[in-house]
TORFITOR-786854 format. One line per 4 residues: for each residue z, x, y of N, C-alpha, C. Coordinates in nm, 3 decimals. Layout:
! residues N
Z/X/Y/Z/X/Y/Z/X/Y; ...
***
This chain:
! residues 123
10.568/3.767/9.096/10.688/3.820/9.154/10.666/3.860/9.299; 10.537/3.908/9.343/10.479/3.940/9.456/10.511/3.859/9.551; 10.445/3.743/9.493/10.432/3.604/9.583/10.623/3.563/9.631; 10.673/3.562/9.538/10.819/3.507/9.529/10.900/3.610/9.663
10.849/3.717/9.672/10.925/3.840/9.745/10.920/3.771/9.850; 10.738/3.784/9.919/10.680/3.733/10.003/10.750/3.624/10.071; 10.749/3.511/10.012/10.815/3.376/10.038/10.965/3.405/10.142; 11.060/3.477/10.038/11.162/3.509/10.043/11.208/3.608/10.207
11.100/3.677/10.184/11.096/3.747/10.326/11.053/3.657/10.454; 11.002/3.560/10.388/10.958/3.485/10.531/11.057/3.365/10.516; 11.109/3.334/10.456/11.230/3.231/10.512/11.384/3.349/10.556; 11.343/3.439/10.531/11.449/3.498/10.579/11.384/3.540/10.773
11.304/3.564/10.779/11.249/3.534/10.902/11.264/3.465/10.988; 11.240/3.331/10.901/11.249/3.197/10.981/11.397/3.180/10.975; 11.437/3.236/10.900/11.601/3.185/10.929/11.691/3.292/11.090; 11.619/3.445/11.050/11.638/3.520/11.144/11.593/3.481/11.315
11.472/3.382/11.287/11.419/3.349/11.431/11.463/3.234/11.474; 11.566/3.176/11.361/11.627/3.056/11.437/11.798/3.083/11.465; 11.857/3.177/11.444/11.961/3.241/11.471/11.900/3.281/11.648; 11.796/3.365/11.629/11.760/3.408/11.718/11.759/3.303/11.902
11.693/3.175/11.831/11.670/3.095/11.951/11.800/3.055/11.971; 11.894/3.017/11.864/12.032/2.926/11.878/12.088/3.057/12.020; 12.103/3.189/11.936/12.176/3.255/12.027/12.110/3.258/12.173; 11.998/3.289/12.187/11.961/3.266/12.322/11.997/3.150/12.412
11.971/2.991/12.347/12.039/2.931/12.406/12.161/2.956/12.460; 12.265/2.982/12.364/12.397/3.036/12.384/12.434/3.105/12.557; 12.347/3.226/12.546/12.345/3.308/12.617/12.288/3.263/12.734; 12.208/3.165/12.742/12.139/3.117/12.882/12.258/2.995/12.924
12.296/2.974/12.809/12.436/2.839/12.866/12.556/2.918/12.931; 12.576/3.013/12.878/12.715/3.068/12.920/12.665/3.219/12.934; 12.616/3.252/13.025/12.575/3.396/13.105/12.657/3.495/13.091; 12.765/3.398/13.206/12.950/3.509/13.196/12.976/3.550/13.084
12.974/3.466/13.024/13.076/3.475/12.845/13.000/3.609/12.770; 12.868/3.613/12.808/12.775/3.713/12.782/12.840/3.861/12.823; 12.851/3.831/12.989/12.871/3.985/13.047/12.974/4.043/13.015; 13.087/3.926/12.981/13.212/3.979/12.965/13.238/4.057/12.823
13.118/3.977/12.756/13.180/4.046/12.656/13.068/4.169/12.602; 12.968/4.194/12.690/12.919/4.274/12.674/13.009/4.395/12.733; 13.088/4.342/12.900/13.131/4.467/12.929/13.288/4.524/12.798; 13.358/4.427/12.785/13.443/4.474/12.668/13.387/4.566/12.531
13.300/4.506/12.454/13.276/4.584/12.395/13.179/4.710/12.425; 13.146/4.739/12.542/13.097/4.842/12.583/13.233/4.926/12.629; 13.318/4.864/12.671/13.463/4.935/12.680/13.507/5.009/12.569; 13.470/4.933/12.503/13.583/4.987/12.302/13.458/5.072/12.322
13.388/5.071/12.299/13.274/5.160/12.184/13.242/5.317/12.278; 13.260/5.302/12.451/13.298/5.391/12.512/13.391/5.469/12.576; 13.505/5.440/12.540/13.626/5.501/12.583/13.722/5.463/12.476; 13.833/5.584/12.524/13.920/5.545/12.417/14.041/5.377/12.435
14.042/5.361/12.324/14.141/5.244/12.358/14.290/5.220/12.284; 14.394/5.197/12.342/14.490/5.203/12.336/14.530/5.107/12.209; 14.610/5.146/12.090/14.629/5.053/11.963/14.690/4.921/12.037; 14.826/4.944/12.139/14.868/4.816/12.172/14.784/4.726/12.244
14.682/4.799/12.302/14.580/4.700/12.385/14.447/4.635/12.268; 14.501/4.697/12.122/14.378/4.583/12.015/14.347/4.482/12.039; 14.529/4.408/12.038/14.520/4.282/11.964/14.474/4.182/12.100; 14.505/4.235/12.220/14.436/4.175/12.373/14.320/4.152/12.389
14.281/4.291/12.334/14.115/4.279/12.394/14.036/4.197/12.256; 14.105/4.219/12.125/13.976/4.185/12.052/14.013/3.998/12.046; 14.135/3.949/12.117/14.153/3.862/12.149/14.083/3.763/12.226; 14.091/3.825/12.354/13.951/3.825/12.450/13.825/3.772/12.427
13.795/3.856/12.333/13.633/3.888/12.298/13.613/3.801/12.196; 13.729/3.723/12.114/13.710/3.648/11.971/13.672/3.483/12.096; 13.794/3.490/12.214/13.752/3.371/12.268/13.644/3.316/12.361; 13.558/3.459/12.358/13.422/3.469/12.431/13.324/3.450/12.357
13.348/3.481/12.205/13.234/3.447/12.107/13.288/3.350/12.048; 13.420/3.248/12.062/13.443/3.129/12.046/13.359/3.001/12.135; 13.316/3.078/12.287/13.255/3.003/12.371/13.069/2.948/12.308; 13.106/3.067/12.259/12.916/3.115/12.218/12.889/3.051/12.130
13.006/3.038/12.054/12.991/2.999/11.889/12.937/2.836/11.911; 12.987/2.765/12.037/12.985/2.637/12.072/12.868/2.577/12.046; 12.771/2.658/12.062/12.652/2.618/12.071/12.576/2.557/11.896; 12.622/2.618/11.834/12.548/2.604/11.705/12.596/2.707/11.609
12.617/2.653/11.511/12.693/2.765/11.391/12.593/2.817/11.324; 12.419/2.831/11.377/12.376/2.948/11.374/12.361/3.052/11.394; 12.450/3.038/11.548/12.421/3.185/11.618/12.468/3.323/11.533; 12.421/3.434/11.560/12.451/3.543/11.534/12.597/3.559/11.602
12.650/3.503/11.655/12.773/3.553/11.726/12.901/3.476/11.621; 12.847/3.410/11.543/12.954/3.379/11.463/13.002/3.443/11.402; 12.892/3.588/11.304/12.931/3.665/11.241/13.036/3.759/11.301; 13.047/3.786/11.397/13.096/3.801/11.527/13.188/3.820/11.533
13.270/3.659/11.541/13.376/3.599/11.554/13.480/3.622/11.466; 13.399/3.574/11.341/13.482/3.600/11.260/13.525/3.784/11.194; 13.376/3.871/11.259/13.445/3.976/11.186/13.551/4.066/11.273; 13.553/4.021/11.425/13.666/4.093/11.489/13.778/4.031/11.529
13.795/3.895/11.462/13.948/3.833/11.494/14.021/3.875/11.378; 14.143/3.916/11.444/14.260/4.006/11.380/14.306/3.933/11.264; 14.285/3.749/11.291/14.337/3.659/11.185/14.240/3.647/11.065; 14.134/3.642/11.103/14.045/3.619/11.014/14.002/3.775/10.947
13.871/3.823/10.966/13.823/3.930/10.879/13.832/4.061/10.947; 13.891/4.027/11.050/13.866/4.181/11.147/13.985/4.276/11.120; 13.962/4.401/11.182/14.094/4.476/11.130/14.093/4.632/11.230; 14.144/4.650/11.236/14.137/4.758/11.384/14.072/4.875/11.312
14.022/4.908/11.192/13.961/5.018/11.148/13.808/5.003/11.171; 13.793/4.873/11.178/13.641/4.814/11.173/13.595/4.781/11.352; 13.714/4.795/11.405/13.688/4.707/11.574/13.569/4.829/11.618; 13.587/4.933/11.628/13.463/4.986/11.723/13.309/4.979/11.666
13.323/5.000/11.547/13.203/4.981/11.456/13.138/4.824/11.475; 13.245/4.714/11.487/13.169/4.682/11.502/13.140/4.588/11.674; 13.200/4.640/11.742/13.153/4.639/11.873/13.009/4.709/11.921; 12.994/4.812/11.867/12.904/4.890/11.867/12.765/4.745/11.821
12.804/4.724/11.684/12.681/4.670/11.651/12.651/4.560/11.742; 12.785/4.491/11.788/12.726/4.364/11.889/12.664/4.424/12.006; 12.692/4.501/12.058/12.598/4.595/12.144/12.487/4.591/12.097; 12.449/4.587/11.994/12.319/4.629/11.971/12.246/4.543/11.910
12.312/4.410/11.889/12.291/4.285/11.890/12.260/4.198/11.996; 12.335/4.212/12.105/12.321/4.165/12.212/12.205/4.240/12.295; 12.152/4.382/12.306/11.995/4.451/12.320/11.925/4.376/12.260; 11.920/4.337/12.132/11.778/4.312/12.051/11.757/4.117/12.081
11.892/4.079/12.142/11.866/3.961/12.176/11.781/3.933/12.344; 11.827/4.073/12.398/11.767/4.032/12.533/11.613/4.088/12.514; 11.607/4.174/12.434/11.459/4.212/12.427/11.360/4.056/12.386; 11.410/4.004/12.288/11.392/3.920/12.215/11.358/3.794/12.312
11.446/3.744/12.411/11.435/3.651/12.544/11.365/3.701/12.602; 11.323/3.830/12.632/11.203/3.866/12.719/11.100/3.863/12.677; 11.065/3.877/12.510/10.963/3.860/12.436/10.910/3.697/12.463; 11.044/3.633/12.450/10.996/3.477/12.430/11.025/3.368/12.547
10.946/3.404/12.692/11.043/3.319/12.775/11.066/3.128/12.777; 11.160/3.110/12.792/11.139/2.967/12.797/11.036/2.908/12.803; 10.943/2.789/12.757/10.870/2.691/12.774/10.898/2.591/12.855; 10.870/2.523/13.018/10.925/2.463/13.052/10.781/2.368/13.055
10.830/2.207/13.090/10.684/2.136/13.035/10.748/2.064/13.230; 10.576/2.066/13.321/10.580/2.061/13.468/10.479/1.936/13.486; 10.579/1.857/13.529/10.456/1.689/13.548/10.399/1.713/13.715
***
């Protein structure tokens, strides 16, 4: 059963470290799409925000992690996508919570790019 855990934890790893690279790509393709939506949800999660201005901003931010999403339907930003668009799973009780976490998603990704910088191969 040991062994089985083991296993289990390390493809969840490997699955975590390939989310990981997809999104970095992401983020090195589309920089802006990054800031913007870092500065938005640093908006929600620090100030107050207006109910009629929800459905704008988390609008916004669904078509900034629509950009991201482009890259590969591994990224971590899919979960994203889908959990703060108003149509799909998101819901204005959940919007700061989980802005917050992409905040803190988007930290552990830049730590993560600094951990691992590109490989570039120089003839």
């Amino acid at each position: 059963m040991n062994e089985r855990n083991n296993s289990e934890i390390e493809a969840l790893r490997r699955r975590h470290r390939a989310a990981l690279e997809l999104s970095a790509a992401a983020a090195t393709r589309f920089p802006e799409a990054v800031r913007q939506l870092r500065r938005l949800a640093a908006a929600v999660t620090c100030q107050s925000l207006d109910i009629g201005a929800y459905h704008h901003t988390a609008a916004e931010m669904v078509r900034l992690l629509e950009i991201l999403c482009g890259v590969g339907a591994g990224t971590v930003f899919v979960y994203f996508r889908r959990s703060l668009d108003p149509g799909c799973e998101g819901h204005v009780r959940t919007f700061r919570p989980m802005c917050h976490d992409l905040l803190a998603v988007l930290a552990e990704l830049d730590r993560w790019r600094a951990d691992h910088p590109p490989v570039r191969r120089v003839k």
